[in-house]
C-alpha positions in Angstrom: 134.7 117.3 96.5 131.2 118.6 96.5 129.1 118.5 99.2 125.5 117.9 99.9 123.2 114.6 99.5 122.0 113.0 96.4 118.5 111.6 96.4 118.6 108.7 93.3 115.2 106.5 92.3 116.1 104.0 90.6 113.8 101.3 89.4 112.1 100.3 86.1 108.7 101.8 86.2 107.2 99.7 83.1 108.1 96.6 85.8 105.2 97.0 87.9 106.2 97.6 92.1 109.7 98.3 90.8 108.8 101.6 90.0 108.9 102.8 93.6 112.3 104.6 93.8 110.9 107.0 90.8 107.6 107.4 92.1 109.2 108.4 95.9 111.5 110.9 94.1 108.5 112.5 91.9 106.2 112.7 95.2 110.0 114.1 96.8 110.3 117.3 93.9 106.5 118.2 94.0 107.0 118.6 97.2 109.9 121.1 97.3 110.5 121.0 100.4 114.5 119.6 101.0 117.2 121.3 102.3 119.3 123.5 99.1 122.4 120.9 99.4 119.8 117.9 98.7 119.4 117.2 94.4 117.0 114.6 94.0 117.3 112.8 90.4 115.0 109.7 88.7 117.9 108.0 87.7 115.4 105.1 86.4 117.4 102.3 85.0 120.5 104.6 83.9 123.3 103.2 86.1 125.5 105.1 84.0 124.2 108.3 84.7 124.3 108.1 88.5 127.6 106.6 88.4 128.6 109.6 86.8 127.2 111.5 88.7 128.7 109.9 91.6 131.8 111.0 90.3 131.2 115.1 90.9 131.3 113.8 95.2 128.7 113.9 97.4 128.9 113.6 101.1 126.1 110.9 101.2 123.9 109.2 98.8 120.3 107.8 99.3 119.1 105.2 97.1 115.4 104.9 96.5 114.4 101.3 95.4 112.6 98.8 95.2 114.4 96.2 98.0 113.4 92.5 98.0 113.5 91.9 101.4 111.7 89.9 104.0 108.4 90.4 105.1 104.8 91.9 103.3 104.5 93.5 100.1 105.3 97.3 101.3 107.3 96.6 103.9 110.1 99.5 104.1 113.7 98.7 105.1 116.4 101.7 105.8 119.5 100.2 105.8 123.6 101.8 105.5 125.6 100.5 103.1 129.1 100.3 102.4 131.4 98.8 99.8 132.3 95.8 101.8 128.6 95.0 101.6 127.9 95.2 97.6 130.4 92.6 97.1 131.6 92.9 93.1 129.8 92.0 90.4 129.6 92.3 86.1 129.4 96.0 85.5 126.8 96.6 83.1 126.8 100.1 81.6 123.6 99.7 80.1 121.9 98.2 83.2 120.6 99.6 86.6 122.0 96.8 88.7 122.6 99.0 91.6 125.1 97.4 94.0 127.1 96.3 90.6 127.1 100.3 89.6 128.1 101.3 93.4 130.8 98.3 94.1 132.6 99.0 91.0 132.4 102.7 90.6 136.3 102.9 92.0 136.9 101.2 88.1 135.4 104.9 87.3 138.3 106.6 89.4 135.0 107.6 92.2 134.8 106.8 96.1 131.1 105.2 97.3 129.8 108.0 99.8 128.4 106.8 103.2 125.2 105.3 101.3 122.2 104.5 102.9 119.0 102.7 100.9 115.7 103.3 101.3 113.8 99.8 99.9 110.0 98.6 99.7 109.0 95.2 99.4 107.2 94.7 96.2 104.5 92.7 95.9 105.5 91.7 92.3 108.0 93.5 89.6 106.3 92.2 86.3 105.7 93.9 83.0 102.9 96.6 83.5 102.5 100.2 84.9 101.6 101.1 88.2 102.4 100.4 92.1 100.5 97.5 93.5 98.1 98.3 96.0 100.6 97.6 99.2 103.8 99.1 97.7 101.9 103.1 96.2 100.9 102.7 100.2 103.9 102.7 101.5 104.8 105.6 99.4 104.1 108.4 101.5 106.1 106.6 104.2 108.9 106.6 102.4 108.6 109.9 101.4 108.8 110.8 105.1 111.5 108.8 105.6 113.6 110.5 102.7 112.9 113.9 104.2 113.9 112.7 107.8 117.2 110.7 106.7 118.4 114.2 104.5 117.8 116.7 107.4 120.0 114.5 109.8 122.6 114.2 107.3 122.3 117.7 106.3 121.8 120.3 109.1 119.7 123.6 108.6 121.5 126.2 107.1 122.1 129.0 109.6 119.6 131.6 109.8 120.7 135.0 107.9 121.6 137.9 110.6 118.5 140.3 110.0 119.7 144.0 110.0 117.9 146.6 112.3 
């Protein structure tokens, strides 16, 4: 199994606030600042893909998105998720339903990680480009919040012995 932390966006960009899971993972690579066992990837709407890539084993994933949950438009919500809590749905190979890609990826002969989501209220998800106001906001946030969740889940690497 490998090891490490895979940081996935996911989210339809050309659907208004649900572009937030790219646009946190963009802001995450310019940065360049995560731990060498972290790969951050725009999955987008390619549920394949990430299931696939689920399959090479990772010790944790963290899923970027865009999470309607209660509250105002840019609200972020951490939350841990497991398999009991994706219940099953229709696999869709050309869709980006997330918990549908993560509850049946077993059907795929792969094992969920310990999987933790990283969601933003929109404020609305139709057709047109760009965050609203509320939800590019809470961008930064999240980007924080990314950085903080991968360093607890993987430690520092252990400084090199320097040589007298």
């Amino acid at each position: 199994m490998a090891d490490g932390v895979l940081v996935a966006g996911v989210g339809n960009l050309f659907l208004g606030d649900d572009g937030f899971g790219p646009e946190v993972v963009r802001q995450l690579l310019l940065a360049e600042d995560l731990p060498p066992r972290v790969r951050v990837v725009d999955y987008g709407i390619r549920g394949m893909h990430l299931a696939y890539d689920l399959l090479a084993g990772y010790e944790a994933l963290v899923l970027v998105d865009a999470y309607p949950g209660d509250g105002p438009p840019g609200r972020l919500t951490l939350l841990e998720v497991g398999a009991e809590h994706l219940g099953t749905g229709e696999f869709d190979a050309h869709g980006m339903n997330p918990a549908s890609m993560l509850a049946n990826l077993d059907q795929l002969g792969g094992t969920l990680p310990v999987t933790y989501i990283v969601g933003c209220t929109p404020a609305g998800v139709e057709e047109g480009i760009g965050l609203s106001e509320a939800v590019a906001a809470a961008v930064p946030h999240a980007v924080d919040a990314v950085r903080t969740l991968v360093r607890r889940l993987v430690p520092a690497e252990p400084a090199e012995p320097r040589s007298s």
